[in-house]
PDB file of N, CA, C and O in Angstrom:
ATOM      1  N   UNK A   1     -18.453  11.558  -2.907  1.00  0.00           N
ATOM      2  CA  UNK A   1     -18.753  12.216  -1.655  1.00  0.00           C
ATOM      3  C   UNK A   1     -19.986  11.577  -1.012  1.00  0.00           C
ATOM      4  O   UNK A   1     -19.963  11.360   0.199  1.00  0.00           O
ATOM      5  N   UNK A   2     -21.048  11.265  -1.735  1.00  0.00           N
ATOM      6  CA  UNK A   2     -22.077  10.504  -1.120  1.00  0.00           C
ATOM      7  C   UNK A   2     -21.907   9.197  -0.662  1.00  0.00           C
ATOM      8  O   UNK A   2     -22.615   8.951   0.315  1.00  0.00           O
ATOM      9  N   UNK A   3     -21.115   8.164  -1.091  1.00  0.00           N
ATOM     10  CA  UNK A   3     -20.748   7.214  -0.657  1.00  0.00           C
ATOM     11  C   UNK A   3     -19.595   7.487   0.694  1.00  0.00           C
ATOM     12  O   UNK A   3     -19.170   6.586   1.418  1.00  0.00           O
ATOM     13  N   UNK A   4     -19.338   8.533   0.775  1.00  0.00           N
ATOM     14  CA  UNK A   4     -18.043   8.417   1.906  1.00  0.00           C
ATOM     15  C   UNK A   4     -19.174   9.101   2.599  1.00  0.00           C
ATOM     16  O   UNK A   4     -19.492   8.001   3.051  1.00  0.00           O
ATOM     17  N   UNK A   5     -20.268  10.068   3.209  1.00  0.00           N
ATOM     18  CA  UNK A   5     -21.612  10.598   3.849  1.00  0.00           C
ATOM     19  C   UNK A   5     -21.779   8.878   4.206  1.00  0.00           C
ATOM     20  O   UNK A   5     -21.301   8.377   5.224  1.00  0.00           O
ATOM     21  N   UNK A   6     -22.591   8.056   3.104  1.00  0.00           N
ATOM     22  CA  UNK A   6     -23.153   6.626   3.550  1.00  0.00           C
ATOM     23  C   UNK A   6     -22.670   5.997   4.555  1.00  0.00           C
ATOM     24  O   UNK A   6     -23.274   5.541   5.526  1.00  0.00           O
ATOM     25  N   UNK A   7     -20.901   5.963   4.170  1.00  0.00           N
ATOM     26  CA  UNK A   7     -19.949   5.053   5.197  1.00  0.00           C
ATOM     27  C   UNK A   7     -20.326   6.274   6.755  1.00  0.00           C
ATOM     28  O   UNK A   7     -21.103   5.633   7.463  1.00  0.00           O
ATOM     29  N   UNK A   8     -20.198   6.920   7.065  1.00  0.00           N
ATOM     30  CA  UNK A   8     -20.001   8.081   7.622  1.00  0.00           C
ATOM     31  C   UNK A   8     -21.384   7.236   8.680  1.00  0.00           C
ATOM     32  O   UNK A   8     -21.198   6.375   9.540  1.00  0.00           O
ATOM     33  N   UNK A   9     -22.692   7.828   8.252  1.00  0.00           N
ATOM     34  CA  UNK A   9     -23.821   6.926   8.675  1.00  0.00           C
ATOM     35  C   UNK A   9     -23.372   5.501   9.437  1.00  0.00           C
ATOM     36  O   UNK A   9     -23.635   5.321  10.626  1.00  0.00           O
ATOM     37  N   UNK A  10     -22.744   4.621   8.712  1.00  0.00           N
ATOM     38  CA  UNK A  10     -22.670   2.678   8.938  1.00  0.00           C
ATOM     39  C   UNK A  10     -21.297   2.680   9.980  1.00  0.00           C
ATOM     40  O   UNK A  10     -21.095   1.719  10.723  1.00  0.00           O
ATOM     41  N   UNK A  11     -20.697   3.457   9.958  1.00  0.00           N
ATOM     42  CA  UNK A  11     -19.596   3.831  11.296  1.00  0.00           C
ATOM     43  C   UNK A  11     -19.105   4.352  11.789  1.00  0.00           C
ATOM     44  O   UNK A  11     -17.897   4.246  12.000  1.00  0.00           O
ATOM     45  N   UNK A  12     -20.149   5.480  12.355  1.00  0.00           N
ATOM     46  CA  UNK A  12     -19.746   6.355  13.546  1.00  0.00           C
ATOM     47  C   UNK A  12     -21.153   6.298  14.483  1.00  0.00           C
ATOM     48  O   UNK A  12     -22.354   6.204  14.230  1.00  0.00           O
ATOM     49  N   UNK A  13     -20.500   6.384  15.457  1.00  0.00           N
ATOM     50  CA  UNK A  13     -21.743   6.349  16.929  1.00  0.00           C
ATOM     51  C   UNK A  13     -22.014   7.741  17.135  1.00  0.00           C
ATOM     52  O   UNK A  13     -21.347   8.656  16.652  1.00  0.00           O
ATOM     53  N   UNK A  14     -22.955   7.857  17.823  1.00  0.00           N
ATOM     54  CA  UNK A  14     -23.286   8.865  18.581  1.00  0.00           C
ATOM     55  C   UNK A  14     -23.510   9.972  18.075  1.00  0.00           C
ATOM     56  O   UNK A  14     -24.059  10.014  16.974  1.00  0.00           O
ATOM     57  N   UNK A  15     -23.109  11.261  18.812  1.00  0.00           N
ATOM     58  CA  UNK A  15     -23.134  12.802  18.355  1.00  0.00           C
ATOM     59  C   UNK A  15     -22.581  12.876  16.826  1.00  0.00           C
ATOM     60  O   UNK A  15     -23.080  13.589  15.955  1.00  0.00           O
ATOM     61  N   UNK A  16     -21.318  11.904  16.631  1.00  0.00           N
ATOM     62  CA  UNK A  16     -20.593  12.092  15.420  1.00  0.00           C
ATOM     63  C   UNK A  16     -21.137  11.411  13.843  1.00  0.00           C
ATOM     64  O   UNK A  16     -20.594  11.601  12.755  1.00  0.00           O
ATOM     65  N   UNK A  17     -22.361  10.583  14.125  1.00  0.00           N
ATOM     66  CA  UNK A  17     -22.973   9.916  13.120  1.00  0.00           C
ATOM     67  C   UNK A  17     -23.912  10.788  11.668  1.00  0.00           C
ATOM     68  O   UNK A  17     -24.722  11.713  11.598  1.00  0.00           O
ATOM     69  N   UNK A  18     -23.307   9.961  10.787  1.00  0.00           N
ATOM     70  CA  UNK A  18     -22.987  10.879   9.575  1.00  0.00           C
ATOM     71  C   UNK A  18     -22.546  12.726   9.242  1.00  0.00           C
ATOM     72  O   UNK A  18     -22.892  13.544   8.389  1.00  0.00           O
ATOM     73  N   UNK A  19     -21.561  12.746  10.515  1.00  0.00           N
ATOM     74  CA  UNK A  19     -20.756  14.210  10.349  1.00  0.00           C
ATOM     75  C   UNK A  19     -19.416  13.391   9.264  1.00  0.00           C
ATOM     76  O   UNK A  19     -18.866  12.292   9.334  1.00  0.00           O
ATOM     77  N   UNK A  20     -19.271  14.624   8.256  1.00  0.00           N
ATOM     78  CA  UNK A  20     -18.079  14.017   7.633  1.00  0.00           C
ATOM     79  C   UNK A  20     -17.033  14.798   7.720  1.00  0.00           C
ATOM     80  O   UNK A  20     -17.365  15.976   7.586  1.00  0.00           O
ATOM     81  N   UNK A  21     -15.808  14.636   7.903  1.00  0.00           N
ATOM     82  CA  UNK A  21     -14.876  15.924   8.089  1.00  0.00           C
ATOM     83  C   UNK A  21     -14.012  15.336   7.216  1.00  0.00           C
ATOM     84  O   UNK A  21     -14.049  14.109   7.310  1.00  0.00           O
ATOM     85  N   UNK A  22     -13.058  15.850   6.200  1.00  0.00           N
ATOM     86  CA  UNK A  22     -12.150  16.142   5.205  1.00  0.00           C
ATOM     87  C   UNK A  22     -11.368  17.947   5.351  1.00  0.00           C
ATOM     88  O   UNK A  22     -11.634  19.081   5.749  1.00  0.00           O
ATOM     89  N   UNK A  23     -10.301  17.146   4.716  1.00  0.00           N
ATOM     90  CA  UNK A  23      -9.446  18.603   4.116  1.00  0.00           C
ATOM     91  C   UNK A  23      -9.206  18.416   3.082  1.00  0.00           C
ATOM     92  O   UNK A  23      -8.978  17.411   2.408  1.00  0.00           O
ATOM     93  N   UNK A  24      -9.284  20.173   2.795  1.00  0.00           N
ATOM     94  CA  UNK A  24      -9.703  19.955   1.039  1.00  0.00           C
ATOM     95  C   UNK A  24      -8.278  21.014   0.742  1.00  0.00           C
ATOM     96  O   UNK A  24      -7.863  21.786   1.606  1.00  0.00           O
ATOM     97  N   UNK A  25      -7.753  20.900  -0.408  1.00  0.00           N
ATOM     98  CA  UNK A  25      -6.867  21.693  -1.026  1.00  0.00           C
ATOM     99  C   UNK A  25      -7.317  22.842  -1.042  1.00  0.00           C
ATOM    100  O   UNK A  25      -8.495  22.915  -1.393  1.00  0.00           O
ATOM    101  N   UNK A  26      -6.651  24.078  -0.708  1.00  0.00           N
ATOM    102  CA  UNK A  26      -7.141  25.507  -0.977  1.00  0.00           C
ATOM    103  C   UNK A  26      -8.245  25.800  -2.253  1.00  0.00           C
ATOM    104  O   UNK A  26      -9.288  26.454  -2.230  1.00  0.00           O
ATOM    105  N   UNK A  27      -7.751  25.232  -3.109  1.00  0.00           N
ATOM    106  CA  UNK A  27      -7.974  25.806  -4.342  1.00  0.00           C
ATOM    107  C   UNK A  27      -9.867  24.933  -4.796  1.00  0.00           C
ATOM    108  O   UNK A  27     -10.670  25.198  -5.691  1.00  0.00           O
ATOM    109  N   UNK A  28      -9.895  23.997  -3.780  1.00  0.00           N
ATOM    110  CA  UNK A  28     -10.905  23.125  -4.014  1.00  0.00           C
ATOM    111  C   UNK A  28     -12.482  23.688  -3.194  1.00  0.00           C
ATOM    112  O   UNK A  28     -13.628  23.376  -3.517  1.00  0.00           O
ATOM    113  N   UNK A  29     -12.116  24.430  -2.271  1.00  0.00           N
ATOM    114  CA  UNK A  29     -12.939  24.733  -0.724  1.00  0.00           C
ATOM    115  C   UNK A  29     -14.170  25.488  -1.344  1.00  0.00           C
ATOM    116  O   UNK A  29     -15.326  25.195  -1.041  1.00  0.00           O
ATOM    117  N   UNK A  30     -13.818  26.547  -2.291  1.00  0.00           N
ATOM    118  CA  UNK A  30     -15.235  26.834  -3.120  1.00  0.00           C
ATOM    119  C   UNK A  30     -15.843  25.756  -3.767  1.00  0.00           C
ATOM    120  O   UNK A  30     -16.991  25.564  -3.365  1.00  0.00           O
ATOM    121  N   UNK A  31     -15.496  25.067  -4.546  1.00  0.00           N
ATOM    122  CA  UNK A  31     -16.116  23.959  -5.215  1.00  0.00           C
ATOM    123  C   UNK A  31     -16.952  23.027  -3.954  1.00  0.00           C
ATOM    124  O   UNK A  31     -18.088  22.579  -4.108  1.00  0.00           O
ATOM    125  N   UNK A  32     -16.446  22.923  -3.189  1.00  0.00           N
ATOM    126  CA  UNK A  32     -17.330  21.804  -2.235  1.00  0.00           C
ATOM    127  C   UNK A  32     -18.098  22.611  -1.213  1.00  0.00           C
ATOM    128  O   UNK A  32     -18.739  21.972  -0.379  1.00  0.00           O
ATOM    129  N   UNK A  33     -18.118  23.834  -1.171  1.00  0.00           N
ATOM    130  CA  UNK A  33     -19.016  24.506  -0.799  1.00  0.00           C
ATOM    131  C   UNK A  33     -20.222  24.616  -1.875  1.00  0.00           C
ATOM    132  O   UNK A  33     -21.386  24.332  -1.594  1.00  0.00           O
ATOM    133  N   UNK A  34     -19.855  24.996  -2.949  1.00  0.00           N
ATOM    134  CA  UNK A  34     -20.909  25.224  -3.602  1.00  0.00           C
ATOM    135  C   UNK A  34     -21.748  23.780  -4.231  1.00  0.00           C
ATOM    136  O   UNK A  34     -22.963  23.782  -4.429  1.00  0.00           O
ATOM    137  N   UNK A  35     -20.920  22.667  -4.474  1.00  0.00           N
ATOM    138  CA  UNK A  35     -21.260  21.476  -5.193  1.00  0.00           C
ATOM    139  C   UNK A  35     -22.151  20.530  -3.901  1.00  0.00           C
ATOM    140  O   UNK A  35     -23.223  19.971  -4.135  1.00  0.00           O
ATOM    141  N   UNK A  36     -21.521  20.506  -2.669  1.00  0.00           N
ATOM    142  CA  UNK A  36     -21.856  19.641  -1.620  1.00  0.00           C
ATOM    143  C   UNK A  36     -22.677  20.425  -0.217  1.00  0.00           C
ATOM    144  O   UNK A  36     -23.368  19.936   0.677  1.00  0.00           O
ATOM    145  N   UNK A  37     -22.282  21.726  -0.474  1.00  0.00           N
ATOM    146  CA  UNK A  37     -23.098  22.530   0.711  1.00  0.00           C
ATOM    147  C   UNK A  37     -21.907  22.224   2.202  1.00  0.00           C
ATOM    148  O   UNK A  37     -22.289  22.286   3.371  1.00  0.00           O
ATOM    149  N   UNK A  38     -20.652  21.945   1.832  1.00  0.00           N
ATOM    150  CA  UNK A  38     -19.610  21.789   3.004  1.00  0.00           C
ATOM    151  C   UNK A  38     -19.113  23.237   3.800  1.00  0.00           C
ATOM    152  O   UNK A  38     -18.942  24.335   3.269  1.00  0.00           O
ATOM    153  N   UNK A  39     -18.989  22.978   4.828  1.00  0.00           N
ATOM    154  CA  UNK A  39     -18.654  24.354   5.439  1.00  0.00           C
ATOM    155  C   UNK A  39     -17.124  24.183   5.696  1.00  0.00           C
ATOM    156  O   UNK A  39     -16.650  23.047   5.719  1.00  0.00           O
ATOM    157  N   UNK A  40     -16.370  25.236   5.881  1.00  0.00           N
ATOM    158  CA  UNK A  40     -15.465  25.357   6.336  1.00  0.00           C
ATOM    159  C   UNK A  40     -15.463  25.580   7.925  1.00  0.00           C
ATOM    160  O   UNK A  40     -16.162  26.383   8.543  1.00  0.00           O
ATOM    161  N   UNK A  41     -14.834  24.987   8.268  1.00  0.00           N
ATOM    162  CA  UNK A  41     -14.508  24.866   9.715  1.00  0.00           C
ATOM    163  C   UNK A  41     -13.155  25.528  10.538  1.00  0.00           C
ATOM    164  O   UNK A  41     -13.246  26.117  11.615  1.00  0.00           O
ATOM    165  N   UNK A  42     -11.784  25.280   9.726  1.00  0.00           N
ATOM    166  CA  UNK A  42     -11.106  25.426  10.046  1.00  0.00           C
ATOM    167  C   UNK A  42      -9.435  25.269   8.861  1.00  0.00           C
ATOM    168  O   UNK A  42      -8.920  24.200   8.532  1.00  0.00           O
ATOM    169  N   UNK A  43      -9.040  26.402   8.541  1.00  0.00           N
ATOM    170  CA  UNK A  43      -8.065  26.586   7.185  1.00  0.00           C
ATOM    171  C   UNK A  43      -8.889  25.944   6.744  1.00  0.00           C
ATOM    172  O   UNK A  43     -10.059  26.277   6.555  1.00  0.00           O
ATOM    173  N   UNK A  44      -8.107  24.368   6.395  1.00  0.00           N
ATOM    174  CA  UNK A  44      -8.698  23.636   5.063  1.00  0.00           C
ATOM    175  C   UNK A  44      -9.914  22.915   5.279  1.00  0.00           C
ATOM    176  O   UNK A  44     -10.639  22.567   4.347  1.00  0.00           O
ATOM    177  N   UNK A  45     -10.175  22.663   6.569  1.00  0.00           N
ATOM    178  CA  UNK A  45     -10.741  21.456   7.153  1.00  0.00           C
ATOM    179  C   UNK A  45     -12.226  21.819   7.255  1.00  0.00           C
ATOM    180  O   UNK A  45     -12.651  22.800   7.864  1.00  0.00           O
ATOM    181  N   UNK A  46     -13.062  20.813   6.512  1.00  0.00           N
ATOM    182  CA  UNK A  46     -14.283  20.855   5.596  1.00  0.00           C
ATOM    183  C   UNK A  46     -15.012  20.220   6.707  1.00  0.00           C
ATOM    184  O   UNK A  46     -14.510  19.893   7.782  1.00  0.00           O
ATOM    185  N   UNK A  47     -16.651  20.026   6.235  1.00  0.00           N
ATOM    186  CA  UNK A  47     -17.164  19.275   7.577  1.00  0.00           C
ATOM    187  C   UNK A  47     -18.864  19.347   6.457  1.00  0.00           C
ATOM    188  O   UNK A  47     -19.442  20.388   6.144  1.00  0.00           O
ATOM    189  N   UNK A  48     -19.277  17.972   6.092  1.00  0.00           N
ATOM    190  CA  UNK A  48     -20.573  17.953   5.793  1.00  0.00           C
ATOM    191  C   UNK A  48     -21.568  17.331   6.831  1.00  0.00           C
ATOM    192  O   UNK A  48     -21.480  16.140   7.131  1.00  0.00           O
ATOM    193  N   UNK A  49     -22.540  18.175   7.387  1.00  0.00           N
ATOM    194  CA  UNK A  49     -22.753  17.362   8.608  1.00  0.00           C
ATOM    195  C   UNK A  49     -24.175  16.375   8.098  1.00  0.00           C
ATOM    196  O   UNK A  49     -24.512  16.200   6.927  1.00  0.00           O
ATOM    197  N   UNK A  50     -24.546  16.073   8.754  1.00  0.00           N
ATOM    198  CA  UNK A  50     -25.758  14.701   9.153  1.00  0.00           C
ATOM    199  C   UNK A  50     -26.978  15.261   7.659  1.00  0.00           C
ATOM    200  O   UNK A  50     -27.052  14.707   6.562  1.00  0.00           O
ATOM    201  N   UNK A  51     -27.759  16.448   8.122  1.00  0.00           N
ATOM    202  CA  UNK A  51     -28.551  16.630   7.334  1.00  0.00           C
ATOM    203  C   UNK A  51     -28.288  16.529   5.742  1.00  0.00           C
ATOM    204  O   UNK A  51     -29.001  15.928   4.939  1.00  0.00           O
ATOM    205  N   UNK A  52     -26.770  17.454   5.384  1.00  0.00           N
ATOM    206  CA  UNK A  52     -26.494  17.657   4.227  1.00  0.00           C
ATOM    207  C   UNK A  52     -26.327  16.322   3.383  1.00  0.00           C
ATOM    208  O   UNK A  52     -26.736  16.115   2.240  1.00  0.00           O
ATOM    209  N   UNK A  53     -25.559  15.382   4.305  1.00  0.00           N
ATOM    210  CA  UNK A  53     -25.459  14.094   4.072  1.00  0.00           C
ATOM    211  C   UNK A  53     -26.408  13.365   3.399  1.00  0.00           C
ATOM    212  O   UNK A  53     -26.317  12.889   2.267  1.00  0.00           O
ATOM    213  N   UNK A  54     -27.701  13.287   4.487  1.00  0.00           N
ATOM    214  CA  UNK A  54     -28.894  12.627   3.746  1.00  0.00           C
ATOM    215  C   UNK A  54     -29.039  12.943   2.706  1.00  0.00           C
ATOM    216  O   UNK A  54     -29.110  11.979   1.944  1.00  0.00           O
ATOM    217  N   UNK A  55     -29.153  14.148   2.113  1.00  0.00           N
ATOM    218  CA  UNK A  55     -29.447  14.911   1.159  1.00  0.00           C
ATOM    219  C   UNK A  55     -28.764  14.555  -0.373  1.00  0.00           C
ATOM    220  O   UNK A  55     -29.100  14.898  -1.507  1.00  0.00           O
ATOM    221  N   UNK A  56     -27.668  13.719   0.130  1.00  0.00           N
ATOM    222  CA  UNK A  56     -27.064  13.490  -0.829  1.00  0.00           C
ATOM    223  C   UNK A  56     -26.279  12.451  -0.872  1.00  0.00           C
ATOM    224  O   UNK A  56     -25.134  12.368  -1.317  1.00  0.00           O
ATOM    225  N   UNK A  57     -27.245  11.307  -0.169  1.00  0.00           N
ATOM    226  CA  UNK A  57     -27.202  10.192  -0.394  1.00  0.00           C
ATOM    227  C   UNK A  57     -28.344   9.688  -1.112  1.00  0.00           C
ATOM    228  O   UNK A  57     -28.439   8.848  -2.007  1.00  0.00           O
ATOM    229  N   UNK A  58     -29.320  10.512  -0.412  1.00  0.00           N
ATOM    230  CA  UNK A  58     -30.735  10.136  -1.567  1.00  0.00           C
ATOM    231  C   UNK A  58     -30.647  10.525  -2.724  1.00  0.00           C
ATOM    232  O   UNK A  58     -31.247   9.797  -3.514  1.00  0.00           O
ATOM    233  N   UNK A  59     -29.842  11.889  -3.419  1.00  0.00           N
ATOM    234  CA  UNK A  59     -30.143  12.409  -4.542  1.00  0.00           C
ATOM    235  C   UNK A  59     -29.159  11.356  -5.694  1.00  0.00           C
ATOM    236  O   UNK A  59     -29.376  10.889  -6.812  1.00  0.00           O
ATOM    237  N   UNK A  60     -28.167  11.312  -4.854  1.00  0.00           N
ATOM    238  CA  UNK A  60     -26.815  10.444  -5.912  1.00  0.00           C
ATOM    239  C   UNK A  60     -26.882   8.558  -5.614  1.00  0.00           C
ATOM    240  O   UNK A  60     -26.391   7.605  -6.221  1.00  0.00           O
ATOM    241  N   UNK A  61     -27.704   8.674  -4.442  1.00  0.00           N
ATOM    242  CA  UNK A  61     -27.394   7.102  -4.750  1.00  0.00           C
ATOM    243  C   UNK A  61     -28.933   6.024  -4.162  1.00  0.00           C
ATOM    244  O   UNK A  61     -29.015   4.800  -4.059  1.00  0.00           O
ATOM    245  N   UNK A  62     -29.843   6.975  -3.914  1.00  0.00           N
ATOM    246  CA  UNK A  62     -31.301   6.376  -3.847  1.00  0.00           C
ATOM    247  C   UNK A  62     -31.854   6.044  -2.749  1.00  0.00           C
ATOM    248  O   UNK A  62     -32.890   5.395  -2.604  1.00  0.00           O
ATOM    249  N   UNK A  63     -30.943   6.633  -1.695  1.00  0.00           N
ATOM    250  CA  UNK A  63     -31.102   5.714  -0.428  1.00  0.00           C
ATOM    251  C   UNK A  63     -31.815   6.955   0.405  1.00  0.00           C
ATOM    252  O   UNK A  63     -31.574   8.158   0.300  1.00  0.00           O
ATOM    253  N   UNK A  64     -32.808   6.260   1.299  1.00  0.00           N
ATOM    254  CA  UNK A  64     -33.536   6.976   2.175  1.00  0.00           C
ATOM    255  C   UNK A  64     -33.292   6.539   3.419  1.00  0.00           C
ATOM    256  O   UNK A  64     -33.579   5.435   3.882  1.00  0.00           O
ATOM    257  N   UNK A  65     -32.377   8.072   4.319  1.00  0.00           N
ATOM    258  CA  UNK A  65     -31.655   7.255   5.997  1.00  0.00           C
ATOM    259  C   UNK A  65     -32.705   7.549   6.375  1.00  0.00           C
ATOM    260  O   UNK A  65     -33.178   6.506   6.827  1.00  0.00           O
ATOM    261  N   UNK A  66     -33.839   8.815   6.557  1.00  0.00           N
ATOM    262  CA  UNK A  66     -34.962   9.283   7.417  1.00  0.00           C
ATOM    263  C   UNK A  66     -35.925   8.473   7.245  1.00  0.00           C
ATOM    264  O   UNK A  66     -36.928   9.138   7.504  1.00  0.00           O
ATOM    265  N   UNK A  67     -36.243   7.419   6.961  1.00  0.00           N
ATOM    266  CA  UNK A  67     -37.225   6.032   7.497  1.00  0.00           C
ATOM    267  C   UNK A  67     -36.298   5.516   8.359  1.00  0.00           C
ATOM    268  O   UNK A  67     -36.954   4.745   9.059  1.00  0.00           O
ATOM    269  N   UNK A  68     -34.920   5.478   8.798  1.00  0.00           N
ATOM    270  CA  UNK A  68     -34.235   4.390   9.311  1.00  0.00           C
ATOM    271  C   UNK A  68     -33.926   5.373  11.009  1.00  0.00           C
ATOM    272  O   UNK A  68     -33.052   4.916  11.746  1.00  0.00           O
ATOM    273  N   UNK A  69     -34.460   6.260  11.321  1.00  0.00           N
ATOM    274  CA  UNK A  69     -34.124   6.566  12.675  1.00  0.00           C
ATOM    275  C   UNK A  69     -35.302   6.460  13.464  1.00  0.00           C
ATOM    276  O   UNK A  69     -35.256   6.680  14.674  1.00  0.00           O
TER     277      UNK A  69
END
């Protein structure tokens, strides 16, 4: 999940930069709420936005985006 947040960051413009949106299997939507901090948006359709992202790109893979804006 932190590496797909990273990509998320390196290609999307604008308003949409590092928003991540996925659909998650019913049975999964607690787990990535509680594991990733993802909200539900819509039935299945998940959404980690910008902040949460950072958050967990630095923790899982070392990288610091907030020097880079």
């Amino acid at each position: 999940m932190s590496y797909a947040c990273l990509k998320s960051f390196e290609l999307n413009k604008g308003n949409y930069k590092g928003f991540l949106v996925f659909t998650s299997k019913g049975d999964l939507i607690e787990y990535y709420q509680e594991k990733y901090n993802a909200e539900l948006i819509f039935r299945e359709r998940m959404i980690i936005n910008s902040q949460i992202g950072k958050q967990l790109i630095l923790s899982n893979l070392g990288i610091d985006l907030n020097d880079e804006e």
